[in-house]
C-alpha positions in Angstrom: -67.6 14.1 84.9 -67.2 14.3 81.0 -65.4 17.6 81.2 -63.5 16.7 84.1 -61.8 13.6 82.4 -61.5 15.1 79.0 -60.0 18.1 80.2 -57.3 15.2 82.1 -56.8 13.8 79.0 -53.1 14.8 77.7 -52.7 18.0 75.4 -56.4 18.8 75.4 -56.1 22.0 77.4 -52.9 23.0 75.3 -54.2 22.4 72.1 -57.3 24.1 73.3 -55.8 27.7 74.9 -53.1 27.7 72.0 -56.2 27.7 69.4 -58.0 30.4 71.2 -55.2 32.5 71.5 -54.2 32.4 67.9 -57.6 32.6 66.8 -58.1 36.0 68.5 -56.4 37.8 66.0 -59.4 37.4 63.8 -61.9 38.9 66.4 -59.6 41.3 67.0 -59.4 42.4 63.5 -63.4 43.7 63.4 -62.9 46.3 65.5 -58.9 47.1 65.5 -58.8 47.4 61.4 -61.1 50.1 61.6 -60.6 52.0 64.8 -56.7 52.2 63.9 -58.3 53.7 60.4 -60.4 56.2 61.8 -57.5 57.3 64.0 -55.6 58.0 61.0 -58.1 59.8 59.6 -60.1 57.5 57.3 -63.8 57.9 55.7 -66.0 55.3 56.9 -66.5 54.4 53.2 -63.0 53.1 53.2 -63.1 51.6 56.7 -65.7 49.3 55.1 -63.8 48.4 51.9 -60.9 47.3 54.5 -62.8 45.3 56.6 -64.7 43.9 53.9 -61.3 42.7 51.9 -60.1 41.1 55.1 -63.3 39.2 55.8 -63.8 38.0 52.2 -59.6 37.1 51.6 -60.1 35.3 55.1 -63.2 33.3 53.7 -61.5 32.4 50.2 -58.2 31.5 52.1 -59.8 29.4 54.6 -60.5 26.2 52.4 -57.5 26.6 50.2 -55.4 26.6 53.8 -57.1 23.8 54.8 -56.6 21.8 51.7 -53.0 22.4 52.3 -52.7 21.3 55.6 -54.8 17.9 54.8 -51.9 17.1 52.1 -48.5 18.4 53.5 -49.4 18.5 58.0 -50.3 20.5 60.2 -47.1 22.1 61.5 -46.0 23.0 58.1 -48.7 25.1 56.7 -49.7 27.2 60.3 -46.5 28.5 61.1 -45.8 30.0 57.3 -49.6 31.3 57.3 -49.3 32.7 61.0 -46.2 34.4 60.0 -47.7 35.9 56.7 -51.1 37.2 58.6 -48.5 38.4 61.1 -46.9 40.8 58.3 -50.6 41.7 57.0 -51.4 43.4 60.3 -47.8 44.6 60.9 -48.2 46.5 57.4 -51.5 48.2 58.3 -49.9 49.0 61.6 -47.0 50.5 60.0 -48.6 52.9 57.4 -52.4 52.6 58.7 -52.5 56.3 56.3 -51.7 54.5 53.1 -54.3 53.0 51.6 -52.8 50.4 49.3 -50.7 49.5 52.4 -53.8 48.9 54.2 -55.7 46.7 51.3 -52.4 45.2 50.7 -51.6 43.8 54.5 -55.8 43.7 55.3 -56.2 41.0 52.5 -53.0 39.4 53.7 -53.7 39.0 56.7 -57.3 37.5 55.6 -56.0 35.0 53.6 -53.6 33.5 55.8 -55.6 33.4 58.9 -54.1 30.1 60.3 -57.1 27.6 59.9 -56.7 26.6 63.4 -60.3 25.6 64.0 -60.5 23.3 61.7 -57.5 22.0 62.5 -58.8 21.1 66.3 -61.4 20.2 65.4 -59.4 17.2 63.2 -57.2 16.3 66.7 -60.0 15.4 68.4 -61.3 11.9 67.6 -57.7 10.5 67.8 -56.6 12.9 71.1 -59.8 11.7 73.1 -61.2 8.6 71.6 -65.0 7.8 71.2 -66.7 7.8 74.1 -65.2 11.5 74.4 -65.4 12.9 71.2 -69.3 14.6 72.1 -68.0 16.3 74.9 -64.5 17.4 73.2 -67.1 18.5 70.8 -69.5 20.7 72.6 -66.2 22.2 74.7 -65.1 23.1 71.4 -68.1 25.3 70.8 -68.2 26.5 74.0 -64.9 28.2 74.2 -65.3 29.9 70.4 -67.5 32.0 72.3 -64.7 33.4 74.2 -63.0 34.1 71.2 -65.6 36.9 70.4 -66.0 38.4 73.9 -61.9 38.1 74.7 -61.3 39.9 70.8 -62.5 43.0 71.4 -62.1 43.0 74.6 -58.2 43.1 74.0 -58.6 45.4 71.7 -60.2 47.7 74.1 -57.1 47.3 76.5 -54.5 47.9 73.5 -56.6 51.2 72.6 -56.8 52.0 76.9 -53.4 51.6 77.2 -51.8 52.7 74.1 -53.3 53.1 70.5 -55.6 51.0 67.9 -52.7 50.5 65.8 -51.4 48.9 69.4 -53.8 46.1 69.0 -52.8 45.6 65.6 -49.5 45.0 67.1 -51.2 42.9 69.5 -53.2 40.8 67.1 -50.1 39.5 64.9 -47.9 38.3 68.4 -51.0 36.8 70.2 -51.5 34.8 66.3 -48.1 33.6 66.0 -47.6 32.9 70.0 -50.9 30.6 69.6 -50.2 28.5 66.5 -46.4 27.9 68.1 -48.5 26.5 71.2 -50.0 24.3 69.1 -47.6 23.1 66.5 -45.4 22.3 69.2 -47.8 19.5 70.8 -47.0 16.4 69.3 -50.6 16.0 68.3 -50.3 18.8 65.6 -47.2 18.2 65.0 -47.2 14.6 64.1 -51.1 14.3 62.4 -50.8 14.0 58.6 -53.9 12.6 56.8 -55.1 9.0 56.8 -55.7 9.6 53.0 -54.1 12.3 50.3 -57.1 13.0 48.4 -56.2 13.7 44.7 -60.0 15.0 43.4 -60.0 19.1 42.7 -63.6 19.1 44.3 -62.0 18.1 47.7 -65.2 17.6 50.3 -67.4 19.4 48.2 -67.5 15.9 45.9 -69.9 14.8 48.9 -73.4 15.8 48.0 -74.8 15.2 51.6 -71.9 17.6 52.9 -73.3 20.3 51.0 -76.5 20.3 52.1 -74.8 20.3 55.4 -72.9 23.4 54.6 -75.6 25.0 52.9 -77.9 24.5 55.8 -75.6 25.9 57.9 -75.6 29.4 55.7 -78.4 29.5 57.1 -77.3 29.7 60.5 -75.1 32.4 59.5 -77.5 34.5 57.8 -79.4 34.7 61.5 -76.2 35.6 63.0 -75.3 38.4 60.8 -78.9 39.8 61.4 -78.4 39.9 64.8 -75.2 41.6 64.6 -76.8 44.4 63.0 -80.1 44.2 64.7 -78.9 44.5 68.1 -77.2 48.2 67.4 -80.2 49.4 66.4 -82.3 47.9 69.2 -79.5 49.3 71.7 -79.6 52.5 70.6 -83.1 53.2 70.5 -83.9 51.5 73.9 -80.8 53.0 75.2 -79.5 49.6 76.5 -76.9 49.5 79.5 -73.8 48.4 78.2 -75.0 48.3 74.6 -75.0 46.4 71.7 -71.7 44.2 72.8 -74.0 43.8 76.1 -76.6 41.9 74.2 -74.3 40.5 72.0 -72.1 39.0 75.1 -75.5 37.7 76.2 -75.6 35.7 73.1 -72.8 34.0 73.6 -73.7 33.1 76.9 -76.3 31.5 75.9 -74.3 29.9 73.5 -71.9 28.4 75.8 -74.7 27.4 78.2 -76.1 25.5 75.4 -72.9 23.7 74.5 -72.2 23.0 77.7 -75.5 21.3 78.7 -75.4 19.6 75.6 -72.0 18.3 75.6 -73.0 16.7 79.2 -75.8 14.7 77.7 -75.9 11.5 76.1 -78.5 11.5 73.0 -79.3 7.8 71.3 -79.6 9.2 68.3 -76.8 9.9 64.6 -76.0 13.3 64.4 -78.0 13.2 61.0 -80.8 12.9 63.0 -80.3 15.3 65.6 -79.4 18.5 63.5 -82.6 18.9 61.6 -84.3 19.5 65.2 -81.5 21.8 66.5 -81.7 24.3 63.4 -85.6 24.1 63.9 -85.0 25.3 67.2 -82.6 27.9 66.5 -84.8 29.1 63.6 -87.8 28.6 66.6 -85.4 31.4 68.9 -84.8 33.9 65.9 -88.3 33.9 64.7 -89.3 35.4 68.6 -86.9 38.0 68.0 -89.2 39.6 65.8 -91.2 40.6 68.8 -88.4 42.7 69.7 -90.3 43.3 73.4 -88.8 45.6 76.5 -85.0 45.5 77.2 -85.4 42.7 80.5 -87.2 40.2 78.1 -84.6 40.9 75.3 -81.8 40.1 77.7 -83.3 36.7 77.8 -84.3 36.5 74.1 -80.6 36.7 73.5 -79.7 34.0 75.5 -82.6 31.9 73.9 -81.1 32.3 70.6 -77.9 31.1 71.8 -79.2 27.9 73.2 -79.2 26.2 69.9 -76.3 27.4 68.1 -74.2 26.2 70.2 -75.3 22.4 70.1 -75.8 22.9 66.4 -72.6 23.0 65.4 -71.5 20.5 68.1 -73.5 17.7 66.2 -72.0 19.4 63.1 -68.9 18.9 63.7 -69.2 15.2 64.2 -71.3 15.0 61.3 -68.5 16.7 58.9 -66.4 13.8 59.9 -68.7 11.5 58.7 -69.4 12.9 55.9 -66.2 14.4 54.4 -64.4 12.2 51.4 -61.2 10.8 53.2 -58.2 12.8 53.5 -60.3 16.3 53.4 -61.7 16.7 57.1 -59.7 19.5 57.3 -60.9 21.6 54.0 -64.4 20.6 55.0 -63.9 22.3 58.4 -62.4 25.3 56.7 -65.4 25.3 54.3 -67.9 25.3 57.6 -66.2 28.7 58.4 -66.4 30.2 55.1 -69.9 29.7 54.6 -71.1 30.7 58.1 -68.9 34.1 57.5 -70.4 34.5 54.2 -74.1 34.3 56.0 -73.1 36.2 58.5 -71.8 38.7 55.8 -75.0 38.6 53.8 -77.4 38.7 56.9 -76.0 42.1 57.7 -76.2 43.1 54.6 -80.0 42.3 54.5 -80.2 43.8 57.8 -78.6 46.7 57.3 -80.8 47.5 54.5 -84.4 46.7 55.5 -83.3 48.9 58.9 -82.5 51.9 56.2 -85.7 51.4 54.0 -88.2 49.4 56.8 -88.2 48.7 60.3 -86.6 46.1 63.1 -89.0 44.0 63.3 -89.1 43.0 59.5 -84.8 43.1 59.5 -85.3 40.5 62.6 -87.7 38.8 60.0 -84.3 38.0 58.0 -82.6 36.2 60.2 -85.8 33.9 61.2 -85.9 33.2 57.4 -82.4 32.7 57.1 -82.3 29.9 60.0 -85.9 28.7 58.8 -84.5 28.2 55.5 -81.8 26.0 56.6 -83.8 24.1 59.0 -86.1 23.6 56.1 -83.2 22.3 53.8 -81.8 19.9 56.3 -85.0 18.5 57.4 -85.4 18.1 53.4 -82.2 16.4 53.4 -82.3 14.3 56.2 -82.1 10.8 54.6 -79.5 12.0 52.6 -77.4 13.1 55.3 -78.1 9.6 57.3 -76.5 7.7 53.8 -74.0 10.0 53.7 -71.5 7.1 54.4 -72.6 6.6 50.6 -69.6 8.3 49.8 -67.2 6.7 51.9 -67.8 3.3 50.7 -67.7 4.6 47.0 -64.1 5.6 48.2 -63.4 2.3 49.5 -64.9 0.4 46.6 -61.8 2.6 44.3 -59.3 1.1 46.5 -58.6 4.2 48.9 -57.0 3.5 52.2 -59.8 3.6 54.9 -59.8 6.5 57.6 -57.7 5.8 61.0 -59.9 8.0 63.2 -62.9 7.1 64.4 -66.1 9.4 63.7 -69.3 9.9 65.2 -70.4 11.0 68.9 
């Protein structure tokens, strides 16, 4: 019944569809940057450096994007950046044979990826209250896993249909239709900070949110193993459907796990619930190094999703605990950069002990990556329980207190 009366709630579903559409562009962008490249021609040596620029300007941008939206709105900083990301894919669709076109609108586009999860995520505890804020939560997570199934998956239409640089074309409509959806609900439209934080640091300033965030690397670091992993696996098992086969199994998993979570009721903080959720995440990947036959893989891959899933859920919450007033947003933002850069260096590592080892030790990197940052948040946990330290330092300098509640 917790789905059923958030989803009633006004806005949620508005809010919610707009963000996943506009954030499809960035899913999209994985597979339709290089595909329209190769079409025109390209070495795979460049189709990397591409990619690569647009992931890294789109982990740089994020923060900086959501720093801008905690001190000036919402409305004001998506609609410019959705617009500007629009013209970054436009100008590798235009002249996808010239390279400095291609770096030039790739790292554009990056860069002003509209920080529209974050920016949810920031609507919820005043759109759905308290005693709805888990579920809001763990729905949250749930439906990002669409937005990696749904990406490519309109990219593979665009290319069916027309072209790669087709779903280029795709990408910067469906980014700018999505962030108009949302800027347009009064929620976004009208949410401005409780607090204009003045401090350079921003969220970083809280010491427990770091070891949050660098816990959560982690995290990434598994996922960017499995990325990797799973092409290798496929193709020497010969896998029906793949790598995205195993990789959509993932996410099912995923969703299952945010699901069932989110329909729960735990007693417990979220400090004290996310040191056992990375344990068991790092608990999934470390079985992965059995890499067994294709039937008991299929369900190895939804076992590693189980946890994500709920991870992030009690994340989330957590972030707004823990964030310095008036920087919920940049701290969001900051949650994506880091996972993306451990997702980035996970493949990397993967990549390189399949060239020079074998799968079973490159699955061994992403059960040390998630080990590592269960370790460092079970390390951490008291500090993450006073993590309100900071908060009342705030309050003790005179700063306005929050107007949203926190917390599941």
């Amino acid at each position: 019944m917790g789905y059923l009366s958030l989803l009633r709630v006004p806005y949620v579903v508005r809010l919610l569809l707009g963000s996943l559409v506009g954030r499809l562009p960035s899913a999209m962008a994985a597979v339709a940057i290089p595909l329209a490249l190769r079409e025109n021609g390209a070495g795979y040596a460049f189709v990397g450096v591409a990619a690569g620029a647009f992931a890294v300007a789109a982990a740089v941008g994020g923060p900086v994007l959501g720093r801008m939206v905690d001190r000036a709105g919402q409305a004001r900083v998506l609609l410019p950046a959705a617009l500007a990301a629009a013209a970054g894919f436009a100008a590798v669709a235009v002249a996808p044979g010239n390279p400095y076109a291609v770096l030039t609108g790739a790292v554009l586009a990056g860069a002003a990826t509209p920080p529209l999860e974050p920016c949810l995520r920031v609507l919820w505890p005043n759109l759905v209250g308290p005693e709805l804020l888990g579920s809001a939560y763990a729905l949250d997570a749930a439906a990002q896993e669409l937005i990696f199934i749904g990406g490519p998956l309109v990219v593979a239409g665009a290319v069916a249909l027309a072209s790669p640089v087709a779903a280029l074309w795709a990408g910067a409509a469906l980014g700018v239709a999505g962030v108009l959806f949302v800027v347009t609900a009064p929620p976004s439209r009208d949410w401005r900070a409780p607090f204009r934080s003045t401090d350079w640091l921003g969220p970083l300033r809280s010491r427990a949110l770091l070891l949050l965030l660098a816990g959560l690397t982690g995290a990434g670091v598994a996922i960017g193993t499995l990325n990797v992993l799973v092409v290798s696996y496929a193709e020497e098992h010969r896998v029906f459907g793949g790598a995205p086969a195993l990789l959509a199994l993932n996410a099912l998993g995923a969703m299952i796990g945010a699901l069932l979570y989110g329909a729960m009721r735990p007693a417990a903080r979220p400090a004290r619930r996310v040191p056992p959720l990375a344990a068991g995440l790092a608990g999934g990947y470390a079985l992965l190094c059995l890499l067994p036959a294709p039937p008991l893989m299929a369900c190895l891959m939804i076992v590693t999703g189980l946890f994500l899933a709920p991870l992030l859920t009690v994340t989330f919450a957590l972030i707004g605990e823990l964030a310095p007033r008036g920087t919920v947003t940049e701290a969001f933002a900051w949650l994506v950069t880091l996972i993306t850069s451990g997702t980035a260096l996970g493949s990397a590592a993967a990549g390189f002990v399949l060239e020079h080892a074998s799968a079973p030790w490159a699955a061994a990197c992403g059960a040390a990556g998630a080990a590592a940052g269960a370790l460092l948040l079970f390390a951490g946990r008291r500090r993450l329980a006073a993590g309100r330290d900071d908060a009342e330092d705030d309050a003790e300098a005179g700063d306005t207190p929050p107007s949203v509640p926190t917390g599941t």
